[in-house]
C-alpha positions, 0 to 999 in steps of 0.5 A: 393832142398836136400840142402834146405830140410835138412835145413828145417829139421834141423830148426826143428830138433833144435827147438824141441831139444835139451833135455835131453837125456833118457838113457838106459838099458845098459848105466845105467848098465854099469856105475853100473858095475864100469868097471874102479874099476876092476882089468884088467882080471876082467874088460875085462871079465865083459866088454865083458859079457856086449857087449854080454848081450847090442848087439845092444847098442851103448852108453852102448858099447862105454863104455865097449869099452873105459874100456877094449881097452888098456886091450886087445891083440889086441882091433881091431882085437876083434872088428873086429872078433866081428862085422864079427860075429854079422854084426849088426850096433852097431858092426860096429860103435865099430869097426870103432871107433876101426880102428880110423874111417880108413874104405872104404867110400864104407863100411859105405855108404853100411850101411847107405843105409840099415838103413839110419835112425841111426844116428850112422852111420851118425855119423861113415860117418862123422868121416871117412870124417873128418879123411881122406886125404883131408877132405871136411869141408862142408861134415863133418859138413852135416853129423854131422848136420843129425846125430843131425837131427836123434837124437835131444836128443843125446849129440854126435851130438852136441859135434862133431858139437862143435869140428867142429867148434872149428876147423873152430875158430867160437867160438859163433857157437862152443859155442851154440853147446856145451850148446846143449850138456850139455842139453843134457847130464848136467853130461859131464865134458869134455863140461862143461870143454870146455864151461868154457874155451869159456866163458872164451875167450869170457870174459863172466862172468855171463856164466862163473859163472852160469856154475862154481857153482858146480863145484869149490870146496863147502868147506872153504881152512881151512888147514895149507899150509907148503912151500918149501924151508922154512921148518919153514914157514907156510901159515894159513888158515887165511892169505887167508881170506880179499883178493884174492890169487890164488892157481897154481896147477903144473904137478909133473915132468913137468918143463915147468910149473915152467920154463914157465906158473909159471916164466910168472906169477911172472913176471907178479907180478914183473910187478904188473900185477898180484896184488895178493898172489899166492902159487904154489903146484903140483899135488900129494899129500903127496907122491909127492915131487917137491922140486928139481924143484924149483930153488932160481930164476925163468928162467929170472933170479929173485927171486920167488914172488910165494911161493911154497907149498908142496903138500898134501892130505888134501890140495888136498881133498879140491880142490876136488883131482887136477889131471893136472895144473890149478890156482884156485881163492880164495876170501876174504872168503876163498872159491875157486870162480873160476877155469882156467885149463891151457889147451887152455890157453897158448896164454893169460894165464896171462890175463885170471887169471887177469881177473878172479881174477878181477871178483871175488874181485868185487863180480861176 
């Protein structure tokens, strides 16, 4: 009968929500704050000064949280000391999330039974489950689902149903749980990043490029692209117009891009799988130099059909400053259409680009 009832509920919980979340006092002032931007003995104090003026503020208190851990001696014993010393149940979802959610069940259950209501303690019950020995998937997924129960309009919820899913390889069930994430919080690059890499699997273009706009970068690739290992030789601005290229960016200092996902690329232009210009430049910038990587020929032996760029700031100011390995794909007008980060990726990487390039020369 519980079973059923927690069914029911949640039929309803879903039908009102998703929505977009309603953020708080504190959230909103914690973001102002720009805690990240501050020096470290200036983002601890601030951080801290904020946990004491938002107490009983969940979200605002993951934030501070998420600043100021890898600044502090020793993050578990402050979340610690401080949740001793509030006892309230925003403090102790800080520190639960501190020890990596390896607390006693008896400990959280004794707070669920004095608020059985917060979700957020639906949400430490969960994450203790899914992180003990033996996790029982049926467990996790019922705390998850009352926690979304609790609050219909909080992103988290979703995101950890999401997460759960994707665990369990059911990609349609994973994908309806990261939209009802992204409704609720439309700003979440790490769902919409995720959303992207599933429409991808799922090869859904019109998804994938009603969730892409906005995010790809708005302005033309209009600047001088210069090469590496051909000093004299140039790339204009001109060359990507009428066609498809596609624009690899690549770790500085990771080999096993150039070794692996850049050698399998132009193999598969070799195999004329890939039918279209590609250039190859690394994450960094002016100051970056990854001409030492780049060996005459590619790990099987032939001779690069990519041609490799040599970083720079004003390349990367148009692709909106890259920070990990991703392959953009520019049209024949010279705007980036599409974005694949390399990341989830790796078993059908050169299949993905094909695709993708595919898409945007027949207008998607």
């Amino acid at each position: 009968m519980y079973v059923l009832v927690i069914l029911l509920m949640m039929n309803i919980a879903f039908a009102i929500g998703p929505a977009q979340v309603t953020r708080s006092v504190g959230e909103l002032t914690v973001e102002a704050s720009g805690l990240p931007s501050l020096d470290s003995a200036e983002c601890v104090a601030r951080g801290i000064a904020l946990l004491d003026q938002f107490p009983d503020d969940v979200p605002a208190g993951k934030e501070v949280q998420r600043a100021i851990s890898n600044l502090l001696p020793d993050s578990r014993g402050f979340f610690r000391a401080r949740y001793e010393r509030l006892n309230n149940s925003a403090s102790f979802y800080l520190y639960a999330r501190s020890t990596d959610f390896q607390l006693p069940e008896e400990d959280v259950q004794a707070w669920i039974k004095r608020e059985p209501k917060n979700s957020w303690l639906w949400l430490v019950s969960m994450a203790t489950e899914w992180h003990s020995e033996s996790p029982d998937p049926a467990v996790v997924r019922e705390r998850i689902e009352k926690s979304i129960l609790l609050s219909p309009t909080r992103p988290e919820g979703y995101q950890f149903l999401g997460l759960f899913y994707d665990e369990q390889l059911d990609l349609k069930s994973a994908r309806e749980a990261y939209e009802s994430a992204l409704i609720c919080d439309p700003a979440s690059e790490a769902t919409r990043t995720r959303l992207l890499d599933l429409y991808l699997q799922q090869r859904d273009s019109q998804a994938y490029f009603t969730l892409i706009n906005g995010v790809v970068p708005e302005q033309q690739l209009d600047v001088e692209l210069a090469t590496i290992g051909s000093p004299n030789e140039k790339v204009s601005p001109e060359e990507l117009h009428g066609h498809v290229s596609l624009l690899v960016y690549w770790s500085y200092g990771s080999e096993i891009c150039v070794n692996k996902s850049i050698a399998e690329i132009n193999q598969a232009m070799n195999e004329n799988r890939i039918k279209w210009p590609v250039y190859a430049i690394h994450v960094g910038g002016d100051s970056a130099d990854a001409s030492e990587y780049v060996k005459e020929t590619d790990r099987f032996g032939d001779e690069w059909n990519v041609q490799f760029l040599r970083s720079a700031d004003a390349v990367d100011f148009r692709m909106n400053q890259p920070t990990r390995p991703c392959v953009y794909v520019i049209g024949a007008d010279g705007y980036v259409h599409a974005l694949l980060h390399g990341q989830g990726h790796e078993r059908d990487l050169i299949d993905t680009i094909i695709w993708l390039a595919e898409q945007v020369q027949t207008g998607m």
